[in-house]
N, C-alpha and C positions, 0 to 999 in steps of 0.2 A: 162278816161284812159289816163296815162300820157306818158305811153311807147313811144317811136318812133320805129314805125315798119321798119326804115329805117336807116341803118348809114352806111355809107362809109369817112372812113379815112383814106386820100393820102398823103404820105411825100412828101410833097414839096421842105424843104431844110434838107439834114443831112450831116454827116462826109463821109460817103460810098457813092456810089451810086449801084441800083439795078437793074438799066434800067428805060423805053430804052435807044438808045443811043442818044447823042448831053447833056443829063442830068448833068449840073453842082454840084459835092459835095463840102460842104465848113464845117468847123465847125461853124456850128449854128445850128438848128430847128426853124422848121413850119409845121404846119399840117394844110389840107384844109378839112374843114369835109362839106357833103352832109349830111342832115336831113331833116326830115317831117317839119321843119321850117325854112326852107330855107339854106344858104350855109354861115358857119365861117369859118374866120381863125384865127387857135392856134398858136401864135407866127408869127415872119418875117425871122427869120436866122440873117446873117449878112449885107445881102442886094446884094449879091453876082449872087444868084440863084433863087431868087424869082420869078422873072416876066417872064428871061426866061425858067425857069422851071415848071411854071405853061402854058406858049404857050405849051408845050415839051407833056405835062401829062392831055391838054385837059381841066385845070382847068380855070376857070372865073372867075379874083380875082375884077372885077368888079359889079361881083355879090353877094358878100357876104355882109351878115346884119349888122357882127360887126367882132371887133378885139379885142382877147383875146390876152394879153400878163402875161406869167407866173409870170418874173420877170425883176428887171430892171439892164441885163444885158445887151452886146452889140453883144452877137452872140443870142439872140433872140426878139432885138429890132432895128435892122441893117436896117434891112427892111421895116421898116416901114414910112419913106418917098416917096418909090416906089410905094406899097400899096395906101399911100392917094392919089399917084395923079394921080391914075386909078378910086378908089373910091369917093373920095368928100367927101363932110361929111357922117362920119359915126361914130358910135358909138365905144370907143377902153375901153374896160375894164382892170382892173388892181388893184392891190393894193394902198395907198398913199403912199407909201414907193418907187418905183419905179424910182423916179427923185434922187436917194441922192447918193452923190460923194462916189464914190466905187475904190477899189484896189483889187490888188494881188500883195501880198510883199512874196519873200522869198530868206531870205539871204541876197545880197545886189542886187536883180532883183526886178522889179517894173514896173506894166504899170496898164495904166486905164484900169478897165472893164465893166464901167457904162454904160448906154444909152450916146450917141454923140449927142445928139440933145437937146437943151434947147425946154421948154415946151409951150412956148407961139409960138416960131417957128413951132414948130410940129402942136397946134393949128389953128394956122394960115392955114396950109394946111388940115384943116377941120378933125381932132380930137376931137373927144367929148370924152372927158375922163371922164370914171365912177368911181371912184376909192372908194373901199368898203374895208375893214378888215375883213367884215361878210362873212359866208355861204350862197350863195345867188343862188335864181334861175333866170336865166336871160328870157329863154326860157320855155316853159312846159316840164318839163323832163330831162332838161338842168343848170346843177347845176355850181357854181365855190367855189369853196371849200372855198375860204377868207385864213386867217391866217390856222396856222396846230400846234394845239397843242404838245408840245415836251415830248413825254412821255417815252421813250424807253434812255435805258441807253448804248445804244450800237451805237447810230447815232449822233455822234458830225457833230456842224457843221464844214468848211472846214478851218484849222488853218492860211490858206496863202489869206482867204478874208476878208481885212479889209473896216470899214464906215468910213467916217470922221466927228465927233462930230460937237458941233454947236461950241466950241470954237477951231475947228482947228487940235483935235488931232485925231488922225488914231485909233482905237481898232477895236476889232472882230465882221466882221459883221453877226449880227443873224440872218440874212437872211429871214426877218419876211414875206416879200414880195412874197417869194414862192407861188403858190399857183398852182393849179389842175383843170382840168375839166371834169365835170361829165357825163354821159349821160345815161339815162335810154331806155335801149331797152328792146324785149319781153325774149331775152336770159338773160339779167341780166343788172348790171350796166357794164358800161365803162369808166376807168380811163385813161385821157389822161395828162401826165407829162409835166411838163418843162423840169428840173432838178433833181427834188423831192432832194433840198435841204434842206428840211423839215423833209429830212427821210422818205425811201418810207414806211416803216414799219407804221410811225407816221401817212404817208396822207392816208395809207390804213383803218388805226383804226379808224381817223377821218371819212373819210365817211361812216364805219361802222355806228359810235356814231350819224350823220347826217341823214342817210338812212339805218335806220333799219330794218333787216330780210328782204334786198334783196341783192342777193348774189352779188359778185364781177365779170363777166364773162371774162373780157379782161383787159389789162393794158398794156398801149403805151408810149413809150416814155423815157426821159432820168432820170438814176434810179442811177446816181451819184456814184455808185459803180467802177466806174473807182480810185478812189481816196481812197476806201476802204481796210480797212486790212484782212487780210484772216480771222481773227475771226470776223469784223464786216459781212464780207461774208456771213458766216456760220452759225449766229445768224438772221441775214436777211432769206436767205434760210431757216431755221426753223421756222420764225417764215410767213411766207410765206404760207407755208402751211395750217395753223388755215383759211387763207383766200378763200384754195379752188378755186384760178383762173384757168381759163382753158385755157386762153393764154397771153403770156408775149411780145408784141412786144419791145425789147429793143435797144437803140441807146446811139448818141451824146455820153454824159459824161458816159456809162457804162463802155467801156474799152473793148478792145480785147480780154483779156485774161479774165477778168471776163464773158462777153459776152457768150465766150468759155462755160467758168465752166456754167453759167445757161444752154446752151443747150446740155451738159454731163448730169447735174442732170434731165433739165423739158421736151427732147425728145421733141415730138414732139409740146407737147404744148407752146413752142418757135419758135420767128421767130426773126432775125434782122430786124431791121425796119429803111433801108435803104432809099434813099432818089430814090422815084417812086414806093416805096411798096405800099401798099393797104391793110385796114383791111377790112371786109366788112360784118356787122352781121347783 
């Protein structure tokens, strides 16, 4: 049996906060998840509220096995100096793509939004980076999605992020590095987001096409809709549905007013997923 009869998933760092008090909100994500295999953590935030917001919420960031990071951004790679140097060596999964010089240009506004930290530095402070492009299970039951096929014609990626080339020049970054993590309980699967710059519709289909005829139960995390148009909205929202989720915990990059509109449409099968929430199935 590959289930885990046990998951609890605690925001450690978000935009909001939910309680209690002394809890620092920053824009980034991190989530601490509890499983029948011991204790990860999904993301660092910015580095803002990590450590004392794991004192705050009870969590032991000394005891977790590894470090999942979605992507290599700096509001969910902030963190991660603080992390290793309560942890030691420990294992930090990820994409290859993760280290490459990133922007946000628009107009004539411009600032880095890459990881701050060169990689051998971060190594140094006992980082074992696993970095995979595949579908991979780390844990029993405990899946990371790797890359996420782009199939839907309605989730561009974000026009104001650009890579920088190996000769120098800036174009649109595809954001290949995305990626997801999975968890198989006895209610169903659990998708937990970075960004779901990959299109949440995409990394929904993909783990369909990965873990077949078992349903979706829950989905945490930041669903980039903040940045969407009310038709990409509305084709998300329909096509949402095919999937059958029975809870949406949404943050970070959703956006207020999008936020909003999910819990007008999904009642009460929504929750904000504020920083000291709790998912617990």
């Amino acid at each position: 049996m590959t289930a885990n009869r046990n998951l609890k998933a605690t925001v450690l760092c978000e935009n909001s906060v939910s309680g209690p008090f002394g809890i620092t909100g920053e824009h980034g994500w991190a989530v601490f998840l509890e499983t029948d295999h011991g204790n990860l953590l999904f993301d660092t935030g910015q580095g803002q509220g990590i450590v004392s917001n794991s004192l705050i919420l009870k969590k032991d960031l000394c005891s977790i096995r590894c470090v999942v990071l979605s992507h290599g951004h700096y509001d969910h790679t902030g963190g991660l100096p603080k992390v290793l140097s309560l942890t030691g060596k420990i294992p930090v999964h990820g994409h290859p793509d993760i280290f490459v010089e990133r922007r946000w240009h628009k107009d004539n506004a411009q600032r880095d939004i890459g990881i701050r930290f060169r990689r051998a530095w971060l190594e140094s402070m006992g980082a074992d980076f696993r970095l995979t492009r595949e579908f991979t299970e780390i844990y029993r039951g405990i899946f990371l999605t790797g890359e996420v096929p782009r199939i839907t014609e309605f989730e561009p990626p974000d026009p104001h992020m650009q890579i920088r080339t190996a000769d120098g020049k800036w174009e649109q970054d595809p954001l290949l590095d995305d990626l997801s993590m999975v968890v198989e309980t006895e209610k169903g699967l659990v998708v937990i987001l970075g960004c779901a710059h990959a299109g949440l519709v995409n990394i929904l289909e993909h783990v369909n096409n990965m873990l077949p005829e078992r349903p979706i139960y829950a989905v945490l995390g930041g669903t980039h809709l903040g940045f969407a148009g009310r038709e990409q909205f509305d084709m998300t929202l329909k096509a949402l549905g095919k999937f059958d989720v029975q809870l949406l915990g949404a943050s970070h990059c959703t956006g207020l007013e999008n936020s909003a509109r999910l819990f007008a449409q999904l009642g009460s099968r929504f929750f904000f997923a504020s920083a000291g929430s709790c998912l617990a199935v």
